[in-house]
C-alpha positions in Angstrom: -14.5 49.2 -28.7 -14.1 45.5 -28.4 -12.1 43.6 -25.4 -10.1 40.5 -26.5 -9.6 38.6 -23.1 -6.7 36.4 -23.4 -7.2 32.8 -22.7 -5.8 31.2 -19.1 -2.1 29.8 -19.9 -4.1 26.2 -18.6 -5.6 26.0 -22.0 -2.2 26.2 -23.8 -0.5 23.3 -21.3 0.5 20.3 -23.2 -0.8 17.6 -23.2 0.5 15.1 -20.2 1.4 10.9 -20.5 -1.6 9.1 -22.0 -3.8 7.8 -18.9 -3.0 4.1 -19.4 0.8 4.9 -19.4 0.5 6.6 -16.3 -1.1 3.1 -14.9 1.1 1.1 -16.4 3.8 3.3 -15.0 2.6 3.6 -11.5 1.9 -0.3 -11.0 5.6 -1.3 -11.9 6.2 1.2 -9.2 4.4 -0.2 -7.1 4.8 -3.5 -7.8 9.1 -3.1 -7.5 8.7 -1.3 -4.1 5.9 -3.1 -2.3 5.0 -6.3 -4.2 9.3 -7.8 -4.6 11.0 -5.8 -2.5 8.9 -6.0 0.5 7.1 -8.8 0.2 9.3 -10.9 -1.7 11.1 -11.6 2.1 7.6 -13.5 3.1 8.3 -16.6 0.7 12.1 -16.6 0.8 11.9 -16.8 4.7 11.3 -20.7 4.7 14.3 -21.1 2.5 16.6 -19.1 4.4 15.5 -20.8 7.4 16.3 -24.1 6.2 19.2 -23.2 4.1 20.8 -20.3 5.4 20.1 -21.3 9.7 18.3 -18.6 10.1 16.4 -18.5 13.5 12.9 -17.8 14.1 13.8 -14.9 16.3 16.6 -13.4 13.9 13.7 -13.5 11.0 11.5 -12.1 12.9 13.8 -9.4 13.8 14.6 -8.9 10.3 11.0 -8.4 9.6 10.7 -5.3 11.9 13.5 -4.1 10.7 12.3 -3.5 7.5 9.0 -2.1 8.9 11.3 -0.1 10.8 12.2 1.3 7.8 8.6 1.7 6.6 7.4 3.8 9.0 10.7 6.2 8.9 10.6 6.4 4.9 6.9 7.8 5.6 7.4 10.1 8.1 9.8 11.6 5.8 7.5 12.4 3.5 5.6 14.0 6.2 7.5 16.4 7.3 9.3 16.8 3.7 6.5 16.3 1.2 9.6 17.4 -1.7 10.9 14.4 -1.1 7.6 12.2 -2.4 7.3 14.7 -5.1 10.8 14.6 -6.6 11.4 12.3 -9.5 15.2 12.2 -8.5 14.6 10.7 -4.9 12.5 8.2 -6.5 14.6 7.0 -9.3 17.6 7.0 -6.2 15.3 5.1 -3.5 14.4 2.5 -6.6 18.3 1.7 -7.2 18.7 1.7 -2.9 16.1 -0.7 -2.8 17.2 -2.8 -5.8 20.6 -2.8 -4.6 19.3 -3.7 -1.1 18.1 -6.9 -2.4 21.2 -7.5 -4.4 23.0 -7.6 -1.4 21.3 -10.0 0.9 22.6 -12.9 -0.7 26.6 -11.9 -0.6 26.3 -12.1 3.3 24.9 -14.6 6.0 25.5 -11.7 8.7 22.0 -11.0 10.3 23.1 -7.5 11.3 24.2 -6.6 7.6 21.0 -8.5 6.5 19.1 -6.2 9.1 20.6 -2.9 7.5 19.4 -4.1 4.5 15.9 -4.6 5.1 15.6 -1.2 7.0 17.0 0.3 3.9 14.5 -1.5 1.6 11.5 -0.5 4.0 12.7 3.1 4.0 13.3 3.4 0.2 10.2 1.5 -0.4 7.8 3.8 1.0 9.1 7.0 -0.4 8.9 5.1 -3.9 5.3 4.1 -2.8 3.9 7.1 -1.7 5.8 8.9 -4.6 3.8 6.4 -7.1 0.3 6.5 -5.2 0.5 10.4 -5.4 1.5 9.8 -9.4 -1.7 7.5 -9.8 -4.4 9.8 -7.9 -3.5 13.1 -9.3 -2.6 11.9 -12.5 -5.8 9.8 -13.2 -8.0 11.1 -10.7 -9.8 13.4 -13.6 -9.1 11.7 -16.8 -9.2 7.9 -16.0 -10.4 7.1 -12.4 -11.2 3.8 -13.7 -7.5 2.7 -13.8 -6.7 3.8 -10.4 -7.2 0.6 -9.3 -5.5 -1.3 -12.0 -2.4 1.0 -11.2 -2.6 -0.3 -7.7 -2.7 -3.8 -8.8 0.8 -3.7 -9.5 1.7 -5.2 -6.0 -0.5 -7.9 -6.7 1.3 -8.7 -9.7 5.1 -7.9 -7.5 3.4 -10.7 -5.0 2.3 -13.1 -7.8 6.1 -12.9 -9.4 7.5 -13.1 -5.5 5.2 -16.2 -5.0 6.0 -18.2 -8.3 9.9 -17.0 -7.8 9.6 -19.4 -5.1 8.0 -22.5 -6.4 10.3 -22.0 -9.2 13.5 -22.6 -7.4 12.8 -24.3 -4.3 13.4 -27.6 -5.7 15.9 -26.7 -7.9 18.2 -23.7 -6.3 19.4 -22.0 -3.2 17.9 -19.0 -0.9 20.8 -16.9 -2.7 19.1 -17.7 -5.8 16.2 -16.7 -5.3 17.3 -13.4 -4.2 19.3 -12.5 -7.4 15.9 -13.5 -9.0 14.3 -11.1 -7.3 16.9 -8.1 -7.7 16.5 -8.9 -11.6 12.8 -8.5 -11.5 12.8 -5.7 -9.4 15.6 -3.6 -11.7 13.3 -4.8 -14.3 9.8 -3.3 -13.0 12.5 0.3 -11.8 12.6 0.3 -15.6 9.3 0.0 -17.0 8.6 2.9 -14.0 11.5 5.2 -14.9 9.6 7.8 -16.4 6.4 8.1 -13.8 5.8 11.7 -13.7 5.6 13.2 -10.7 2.2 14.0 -8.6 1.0 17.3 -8.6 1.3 19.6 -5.7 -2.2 20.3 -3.6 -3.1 23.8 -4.0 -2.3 26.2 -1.1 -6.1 27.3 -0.8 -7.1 23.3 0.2 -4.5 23.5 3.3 -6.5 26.3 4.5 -9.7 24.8 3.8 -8.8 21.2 5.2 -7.4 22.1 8.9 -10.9 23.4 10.0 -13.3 21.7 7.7 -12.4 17.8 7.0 -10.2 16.7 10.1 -12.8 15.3 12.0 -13.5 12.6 8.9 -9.4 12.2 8.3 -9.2 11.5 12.3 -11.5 8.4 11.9 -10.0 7.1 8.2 -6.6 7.4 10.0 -7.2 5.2 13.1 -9.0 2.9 10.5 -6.4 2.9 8.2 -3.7 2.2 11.6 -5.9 -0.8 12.7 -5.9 -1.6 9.2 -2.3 -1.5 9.3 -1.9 -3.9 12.5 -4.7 -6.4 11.6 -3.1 -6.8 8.2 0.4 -7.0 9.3 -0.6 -10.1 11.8 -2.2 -11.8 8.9 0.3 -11.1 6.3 3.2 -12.2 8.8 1.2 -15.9 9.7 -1.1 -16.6 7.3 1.7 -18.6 5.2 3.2 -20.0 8.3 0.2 -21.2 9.6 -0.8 -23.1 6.5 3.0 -24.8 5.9 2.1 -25.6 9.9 0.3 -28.7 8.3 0.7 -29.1 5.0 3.8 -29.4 2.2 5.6 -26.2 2.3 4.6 -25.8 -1.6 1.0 -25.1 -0.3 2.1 -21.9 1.7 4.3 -20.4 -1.3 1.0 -21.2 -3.2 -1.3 -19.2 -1.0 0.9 -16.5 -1.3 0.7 -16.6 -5.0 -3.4 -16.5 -4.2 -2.9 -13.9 -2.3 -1.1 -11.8 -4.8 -3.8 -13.1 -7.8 -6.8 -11.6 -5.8 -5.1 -8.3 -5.1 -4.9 -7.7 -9.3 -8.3 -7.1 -9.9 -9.2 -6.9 -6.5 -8.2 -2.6 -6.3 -9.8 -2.3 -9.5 -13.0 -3.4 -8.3 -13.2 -1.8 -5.6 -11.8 1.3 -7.6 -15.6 0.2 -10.0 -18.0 0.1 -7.0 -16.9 3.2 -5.8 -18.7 4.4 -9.1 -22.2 3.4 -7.4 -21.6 3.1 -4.0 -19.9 5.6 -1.5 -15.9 5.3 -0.5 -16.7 5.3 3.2 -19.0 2.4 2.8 -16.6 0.5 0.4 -13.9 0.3 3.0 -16.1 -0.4 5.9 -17.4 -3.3 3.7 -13.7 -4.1 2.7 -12.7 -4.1 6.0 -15.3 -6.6 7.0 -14.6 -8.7 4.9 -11.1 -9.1 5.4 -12.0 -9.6 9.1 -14.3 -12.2 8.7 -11.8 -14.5 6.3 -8.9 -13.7 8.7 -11.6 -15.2 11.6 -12.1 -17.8 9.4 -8.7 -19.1 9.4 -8.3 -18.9 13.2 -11.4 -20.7 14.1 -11.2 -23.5 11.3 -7.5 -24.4 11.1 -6.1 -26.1 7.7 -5.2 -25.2 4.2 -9.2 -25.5 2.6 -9.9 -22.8 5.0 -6.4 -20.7 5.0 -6.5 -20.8 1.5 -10.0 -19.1 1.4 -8.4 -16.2 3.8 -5.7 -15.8 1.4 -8.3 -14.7 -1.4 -10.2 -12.9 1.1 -7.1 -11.2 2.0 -5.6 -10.5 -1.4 -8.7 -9.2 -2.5 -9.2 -6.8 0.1 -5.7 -5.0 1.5 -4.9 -3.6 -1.8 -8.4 -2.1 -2.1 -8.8 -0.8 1.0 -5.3 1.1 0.4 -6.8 2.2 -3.0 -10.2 3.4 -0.9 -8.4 4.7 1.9 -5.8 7.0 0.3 -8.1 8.1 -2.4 -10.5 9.1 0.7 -7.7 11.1 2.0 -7.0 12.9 -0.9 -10.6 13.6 -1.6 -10.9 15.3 2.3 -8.1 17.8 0.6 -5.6 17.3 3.8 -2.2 18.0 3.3 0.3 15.4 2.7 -2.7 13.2 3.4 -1.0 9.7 1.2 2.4 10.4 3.3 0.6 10.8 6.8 -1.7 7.8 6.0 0.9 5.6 5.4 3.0 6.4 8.3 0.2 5.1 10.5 0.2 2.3 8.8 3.2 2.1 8.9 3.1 2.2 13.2 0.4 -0.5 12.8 3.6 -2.5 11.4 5.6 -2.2 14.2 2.0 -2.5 16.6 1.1 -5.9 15.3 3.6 -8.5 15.8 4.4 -6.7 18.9 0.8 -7.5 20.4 0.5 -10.8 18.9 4.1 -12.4 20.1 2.7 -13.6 23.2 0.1 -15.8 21.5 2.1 -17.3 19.4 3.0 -20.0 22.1 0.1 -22.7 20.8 0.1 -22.1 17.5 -0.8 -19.3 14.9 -4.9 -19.7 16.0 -4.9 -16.8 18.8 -3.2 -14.4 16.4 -4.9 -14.6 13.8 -8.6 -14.3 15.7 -6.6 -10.9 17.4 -6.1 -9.8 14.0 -9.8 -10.1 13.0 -10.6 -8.6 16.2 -8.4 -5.2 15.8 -9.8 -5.3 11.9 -13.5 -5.2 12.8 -12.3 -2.1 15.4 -11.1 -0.9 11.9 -14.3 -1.5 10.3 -16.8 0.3 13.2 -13.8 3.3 13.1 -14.4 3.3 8.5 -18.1 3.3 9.5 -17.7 6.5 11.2 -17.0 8.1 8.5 -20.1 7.9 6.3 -21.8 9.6 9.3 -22.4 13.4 7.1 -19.4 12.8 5.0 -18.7 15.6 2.4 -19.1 13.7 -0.8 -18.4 16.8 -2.7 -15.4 19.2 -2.4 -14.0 22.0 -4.1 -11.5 24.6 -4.2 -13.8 27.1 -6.2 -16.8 29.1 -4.2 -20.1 27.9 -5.2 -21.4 30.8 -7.4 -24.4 32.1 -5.7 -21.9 32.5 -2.5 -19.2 34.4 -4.9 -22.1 36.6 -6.3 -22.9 37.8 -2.8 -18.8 38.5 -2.3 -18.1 40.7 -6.0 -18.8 44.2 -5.9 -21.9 45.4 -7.3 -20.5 47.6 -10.3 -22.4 50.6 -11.5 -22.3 52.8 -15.0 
C-alpha cells in the first residue's frame, strides 16, 4: 500500500509583495510619520519664532507635547499590539497625522497648536511601529539587505524637512512651509498605502522568551531609553547651537546633513551586521554618536557642529534599525512597541534634565547628552556578554528524537 502525505498548506501560500516594494513601501512610512511630521517642527521652529512670536518656552512646550504624544501612541501598541498590526489604524493615524499638520498653520493659538503636535506624536508612532514591524517580518527572510534602506526613509523625510526650509525662508511664510509639508507628507501616505501588515509572533516564542531572553532585552531596553534621552538632547540643540553663531541657513543646512547621513547610514549598519555581531554594532554605534555629540560641546562652532550632525545622522537611524531588529531576534513579545515606548520616556527624560543647563549656552547640554549616550553604550555592551546569536521556534532534532516515541512493528 502506498501513503500519499499531503503537502503543508505553507507550500500552496501565494506569493507576498516583491521585497523591494515592501522597502520602498515601508520607508515612505517611515519617512511621512517620523522624517515630516515629526521632525519637520525642528526647522520650521526658527520661522515661527520670528514670524509667528512664538516664545522659547511655548516652543519648547510644544515640543514635549508632541513627545507626549510619542510615548502614549507606543504604549498603545503595548498593551494592544492589534492596533500596530491593523492596516486600518494605520491608514487612519497617516490621515490624523497629515491632517495634524494641515492644521498648524490656520491658527496662531499655542494650545490648539499643542493638541496638534500631541496628536501628530501619537499617530506617528503607531504608524512607525506599524511600518518597522512591516520591514522586519516582511524582509527579515527574503531580503535582510534592504532593512536598512527601508529605514532610511526618515532620512529622506528629514532631507525634504531640511530643504523645505531653505526653500522658503527667503521667499515665504512659517504658514507656508507648513502646507508644504502637509503636501509631502499626503504624498509619502500614498506611496505607503498598501504596506502590508507585519506578521503576528507565534504563540510558542511568548513562552519561550519570558524565561529565556529577558535578561539580554533588559540591557537593549535601558540602552535603547538612554539612547532615547542622549538623542533627544542632541536632536533638540544641535541646530540651535549652530544658528547660535552662524547665518540661520547654516542650521537648516545641518539638518539637511543630518537627514543625508541617516540614508545610507541604516543600511550600513543593516551590511556590517552581515560580518560582525548586532550587540557589537550598536555598542559601536552608540559610541560613536557620543563622541561627535562630545565633540560639539567641547569645540563650539559650525566646522565642528556640522561634523556632529553627520555623526549623528549616521548613527540614530542605525542604532533604531540594530536595536529593534535585536529585539525581535530575542523573540519577546511586542518587543518594536515596548522598545519604542522607552524611547519614547527618554523623550520626555531629556530636555527635562538638560533645562537647567541651558543658562550659558547649548555647551553643558550637549557634553550631558554624550555623557547619558556612552551609559548607553557600556549598557549595549552588556549584551554581547553570551548572547544567543541563534534562535528558534523548532527543537533541535537530536533533542526531539529523545522526546518521539520509540515505535515498534
Amino acid at each position: 500500500m502506498t501513503l500519499t502525505l499531503e503537502q503543508p498548506s505553507v507550500e500552496r501560500r501565494l506569493p507576498g509583495p516583491a521585497p523591494w516594494l515592501i522597502a520602498l513601501q515601508g520607508a515612505a512610512a517611515l519617512a511621512a510619520s517620523n522624517g515630516v511630521g515629526r521632525f519637520v517642527y525642528t526647522p520650521i521652529l526658527p520661522l515661527m519664532h520670528d514670524q509667528a512670536g512664538l516664545s522659547a518656552t511655548s516652543g519648547a512646550d510644544l515640543a514635549t507635547a508632541n513627545y507626549v504624544g510619542y510615548l502614549a501612541g507606543a504604549l498603545a501598541g503595548s498593551f494592544a499590539p492589534r492596533l500596530v498590526r491593523s492596516r486600518l489604524v494605520m491608514r487612519t493615524s497617516m490621515i490624523a497625522m497629515t491632517a495634524s499638520l494641515a492644521l498648524m498653520p490656520l491658527t496662531q493659538d499655542v494650545t490648539a497648536w499643542a493638541g496638534l503636535r500631541l496628536i501628530a506624536g501619537f499617530t506617528s508612532a503607531l504608524a512607525f511601529v506599524y511600518a518597522v514591524g512591516a520591514l522586519l517580518s516582511g524582509l527579515r527572510r527574503s531580503a535582510p539587505h534592504l532593512i536598512g534602506w527601508g529605514f532610511g526613509g526618515i532620512g529622506a523625510g528629514i532631507v525634504l524637512s531640511g530643504l523645505l526650509v531653505l526653500a522658503v525662508r527667503e521667499v515665504a511664510t512659517w504658514r507656508t512651509a507648513w502646507w508644504i509639508a502637509t503636501f509631502l507628507t499626503l504624498l509619502l501616505t500614498a506611496a505607503s498605502w498598501k504596506l502590508a501588515a507585519p506578521a503576528p509572533q507565534p504563540a510558542g516564542a511568548k513562552a519561550k522568551t519570558r524565561t529565556g531572553t529577558h535578561r539580554w532585552f533588559a540591557a537593549l531596553a535601558l540602552s535603547y531609553t538612554l539612547e532615547g534621552i542622549g538623542y533627544i538632547i542632541a536632536g533638540t540643540f544641535l541646530v540651535a547651537s549652530i544658528t547660535q553663531d552662524a547665518p540661520g541657513w547654516v542650521g537648516a543646512g545641518a539638518w539637511v546633513v543630518v537627514g543625508l547621513a541617516a540614508i545610507p547610514g541604516s543600511a550600513l549598519w543593516t551590511a556590517l551586521a552581515r560580518r560582525f555581531s548586532r550587540p557589537t554594532l550598536l555598542a559601536s554605534a552608540l559610541l560613536l554618536q557620543a563622541a561627535g555629540i562630545a565633540l560639539t560641546g567641547l569645540v563650539p562652532g559650525s566646522v565642528s557642529a556640522l561634523v556632529a550632525a553627520a555623526a549623528f545622522g549616521g548613527t540614530f537611524v542605525g542604532i533604531t534599525s540594530l536595536a529593534l531588529a535585536l529585539g525581535e531576534h530575542l523573540q519577546v513579545p511586542r518587543a518594536v512597541a515596548l522598545l519604542t515606548a522607552g524611547y519614547g520616556i527618554g523623550q520626555i527624560i531629556g530636555p527635562l534634565i538638560s533645562q537647567p543647563l541651558l543658562g550659558t549656552g547649548y555647551s553643558a547640554a550637549l557634553l550631558l547628552a554624550s555623557v547619558v549616550l556612552a551609559a548607553a553604550t557600556v549598557a549595549a555592551a552588556a549584551l554581547r556578554v553570551r548572547y544567543p546569536h541563534r534562535l528558534g521556534h523548532m527543537i533541535e532534532p537530536s533533542r526531539l528524537a529523545r522526546k518521539l516515541p520509540t515505535w515498534r512493528p
